[in-house]
N, C-alpha and C positions, 0 to 999 in steps of 0.2 A: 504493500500500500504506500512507503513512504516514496516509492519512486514517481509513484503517478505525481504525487505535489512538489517534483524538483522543478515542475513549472513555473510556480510562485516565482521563482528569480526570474523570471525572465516577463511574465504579466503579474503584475503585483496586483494582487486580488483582495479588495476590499470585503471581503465579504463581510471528556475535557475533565471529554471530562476526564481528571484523575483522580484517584482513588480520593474518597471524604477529607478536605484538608484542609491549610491555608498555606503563604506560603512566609508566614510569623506566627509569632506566638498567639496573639492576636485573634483569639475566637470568638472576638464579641458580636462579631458581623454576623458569623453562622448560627450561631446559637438565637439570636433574635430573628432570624431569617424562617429558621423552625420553626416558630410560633405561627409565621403567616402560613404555614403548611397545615400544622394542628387547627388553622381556624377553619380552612379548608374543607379539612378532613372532620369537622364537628361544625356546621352551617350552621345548627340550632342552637349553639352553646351561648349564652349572654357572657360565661367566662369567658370564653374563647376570642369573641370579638371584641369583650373590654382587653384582653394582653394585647390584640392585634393594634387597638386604638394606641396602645401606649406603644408599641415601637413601629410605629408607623407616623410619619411627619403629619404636622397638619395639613400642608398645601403637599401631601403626598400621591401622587398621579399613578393610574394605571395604564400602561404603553401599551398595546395592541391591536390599534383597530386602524387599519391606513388610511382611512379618512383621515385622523387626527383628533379626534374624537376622544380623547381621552376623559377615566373616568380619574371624578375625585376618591377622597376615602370616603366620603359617605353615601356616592352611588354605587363604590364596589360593596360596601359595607350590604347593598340595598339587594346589588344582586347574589351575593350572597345567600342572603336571607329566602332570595326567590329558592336558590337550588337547594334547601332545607326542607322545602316543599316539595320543588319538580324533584329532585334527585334526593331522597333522604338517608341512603344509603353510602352517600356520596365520600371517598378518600384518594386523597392525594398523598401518594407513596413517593418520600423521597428517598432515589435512591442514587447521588453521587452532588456532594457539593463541595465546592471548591472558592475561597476566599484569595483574592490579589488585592491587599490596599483593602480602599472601602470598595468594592466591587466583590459581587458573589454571584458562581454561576448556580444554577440549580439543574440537574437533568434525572424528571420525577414522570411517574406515572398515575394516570387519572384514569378510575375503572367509578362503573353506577349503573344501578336499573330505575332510569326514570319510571315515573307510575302514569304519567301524560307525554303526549306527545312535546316530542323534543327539537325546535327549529322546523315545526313540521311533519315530522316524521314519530308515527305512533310504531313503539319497539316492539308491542304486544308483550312487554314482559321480557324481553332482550335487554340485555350487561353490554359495557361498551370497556374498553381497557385503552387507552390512546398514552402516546408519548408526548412530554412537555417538555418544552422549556422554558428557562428566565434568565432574566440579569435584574437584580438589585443595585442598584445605587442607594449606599450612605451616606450621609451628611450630618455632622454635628449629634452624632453617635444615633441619629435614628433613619429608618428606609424613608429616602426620598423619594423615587422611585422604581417603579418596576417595570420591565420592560419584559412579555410574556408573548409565546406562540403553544398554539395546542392545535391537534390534529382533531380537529372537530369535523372535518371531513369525513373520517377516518367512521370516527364514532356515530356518526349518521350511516354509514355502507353496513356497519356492522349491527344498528339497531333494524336495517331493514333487512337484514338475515342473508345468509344464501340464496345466492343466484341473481339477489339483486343487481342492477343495472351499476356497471363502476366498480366492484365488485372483485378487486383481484384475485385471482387462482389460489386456492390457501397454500398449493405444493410451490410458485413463485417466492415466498415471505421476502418480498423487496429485490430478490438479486435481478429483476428486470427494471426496477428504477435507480441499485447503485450503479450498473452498468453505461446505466444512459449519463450518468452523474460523473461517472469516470470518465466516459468517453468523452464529454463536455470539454473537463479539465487539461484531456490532455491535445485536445484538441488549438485548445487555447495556451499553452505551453508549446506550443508546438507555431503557434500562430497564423495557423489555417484555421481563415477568418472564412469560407465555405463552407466547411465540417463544421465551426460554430456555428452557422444558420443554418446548418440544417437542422442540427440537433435543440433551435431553438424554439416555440411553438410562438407563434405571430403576435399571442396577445401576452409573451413573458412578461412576470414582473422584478426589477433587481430593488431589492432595498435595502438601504446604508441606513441606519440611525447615525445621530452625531453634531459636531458642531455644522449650522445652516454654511459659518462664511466657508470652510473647506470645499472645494471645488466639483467632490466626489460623493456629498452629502445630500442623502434627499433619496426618493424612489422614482426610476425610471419605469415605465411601460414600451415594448416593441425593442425591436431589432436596433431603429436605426437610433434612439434613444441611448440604447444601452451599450452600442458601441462607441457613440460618441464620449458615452461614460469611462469606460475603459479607455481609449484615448488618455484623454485628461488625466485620469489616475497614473497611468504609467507614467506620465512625464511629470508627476509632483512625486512620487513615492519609489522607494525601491524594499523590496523586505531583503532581510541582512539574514533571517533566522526563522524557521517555519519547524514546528515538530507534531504530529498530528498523535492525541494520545487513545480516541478511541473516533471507530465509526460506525453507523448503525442504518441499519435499513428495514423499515416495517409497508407493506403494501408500497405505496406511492410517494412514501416519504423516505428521503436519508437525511440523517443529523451526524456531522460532524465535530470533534471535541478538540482544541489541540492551544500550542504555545506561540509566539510569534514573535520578533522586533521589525518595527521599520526603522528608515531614517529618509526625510525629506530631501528634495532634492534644492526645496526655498531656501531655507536654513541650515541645511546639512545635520543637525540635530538626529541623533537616533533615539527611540523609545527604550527601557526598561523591557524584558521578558513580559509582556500579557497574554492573558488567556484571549481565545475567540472560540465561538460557534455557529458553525452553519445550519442551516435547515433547508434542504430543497425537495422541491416535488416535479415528478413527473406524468404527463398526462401522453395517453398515445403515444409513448416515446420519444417522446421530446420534452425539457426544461420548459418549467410552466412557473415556476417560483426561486428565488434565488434572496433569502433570506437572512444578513450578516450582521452579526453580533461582534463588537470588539472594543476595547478599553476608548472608545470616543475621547477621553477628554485627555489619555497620555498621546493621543495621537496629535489633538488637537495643539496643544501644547509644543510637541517636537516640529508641527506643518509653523508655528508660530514665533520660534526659537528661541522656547522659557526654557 
């Protein structure tokens, strides 16, 4: 696997997990990060959401909806509350987290048997199991933010059972979307920018969280969007260091975990070791989502030369 990402030097890719850690002594960040899982995993609990209230900021935002649309804590607070109801079975298993600085990744799993239908879709008494992920941001020792993806897709194919429409082969379990996911990468490593469109599906989407003024920041849509992205990327960044620590593939989705530096090519500045993680999906074989998590604001900082 580590050779398909000798890429990376050559197209610097904007886009863990390892083993439960930090990488200081410093477990304050994980241990409060826990609690927003336990509130989670206990919708109904008045305890639960009074600890969550306390290490969670006031003006603390929930990141996941590409609108922008983000919630407060007391509309996550709200929807919550809903899934107490719709899903009251409902846990969030975390199962690898990892602390950098005040940043924490989370890579957990979300199983439930709604008793209503769900986004539409009545399970008739069907369990959904999907993979998540997050990044937390700290600040001023409480989560600032959260920045979260879930395979809700995923969970909808599986509440409408077998055979449904979408529906990957169970004997598949992803190696038809890592394949297409590798074949992307090395295509682009390789820089046949043909084999990139082909393998890309017309309406992809690439999203960067991050600071707005950085050149590479923002979510593209299409072909001609997202190569001009990559352009631009190339000629501000170079990565120095890439180590990938784990990768995963469930139906239509792969999640990638791993370590990285850059250094700008504005300032010459390199970054510190942070963590990143991917999430892409594929439709019809072809790249339909392109999903990248990474220390935004050591980057921010090295594009700016603090």
């Amino acid at each position: 696997m580590a050779k398909v990402w000798t890429f990376i030097s050559v197209v610097a890719l904007a886009c863990g997990s390892a083993a439960c850690g930090t990488t200081s002594q410093d477990t304050t960040g994980t241990t409060k990060v826990q609690k927003f899982y336990d509130y989670l995993s206990n919708p109904g609990s008045a305890e639960h959401a009074s600890a969550f209230t306390a290490i969670a900021a006031e003006n603390w935002e929930s990141i996941g909806n590409y609108s922008g649309k983000n919630k407060t804590r007391d509309a996550f607070k709200g929807q919550v509350g809903g899934f107490a109801k719709l899903i009251p079975d409902l846990k969030w298993d975390v199962q690898s987290m990892y602390q950098d600085g005040n940043t924490v990744i989370v890579r957990s799993r979300a199983t439930g048997t709604p008793v209503a239908p769900l986004f539409g879709v009545d399970g008739q008494g069907r369990s959904f199991d999907i993979l998540t992920i997050d990044i937390h941001e700290l600040e001023n020792g409480a989560i600032a933010r959260s920045y979260h993806v879930e395979d809700w897709a995923g969970a909808l194919r599986q509440l409408k059972g077998p055979g449904a429409a979408g529906t990957p082969p169970k004997s598949d379990d992803g190696k038809a979307a890592l394949d297409t996911v590798m074949a992307f990468m090395d295509a682009m490593g390789k820089g046949k920018m043909d084999a990139m469109s082909a393998l890309m599906a017309d309406d992809m989407v690439w999203h960067n969280e991050g600071d707005a003024s950085l050149p590479w920041i923002g979510p593209w849509k299409g072909k001609k969007e997202i190569f001009a992205f990559l352009g631009r990327f190339s000629k501000n960044v170079k990565t120095t260091h890439w180590e990938n620590k784990d990768v995963f593939a469930s139906g239509d989705t792969v999640a990638v975990f791993g370590k990285m530096k850059l250094r700008t090519t504005t300032s010459g500045k390199e970054t510190k070791e942070f963590t990143f993680a991917l999430r892409a999906k594929v439709r019809d074989g072809k790249v339909v989502l392109w999903n990248w998590f990474e220390d935004s604001f050591a980057v921010s900082n090295a594009f700016h030369g603090k």
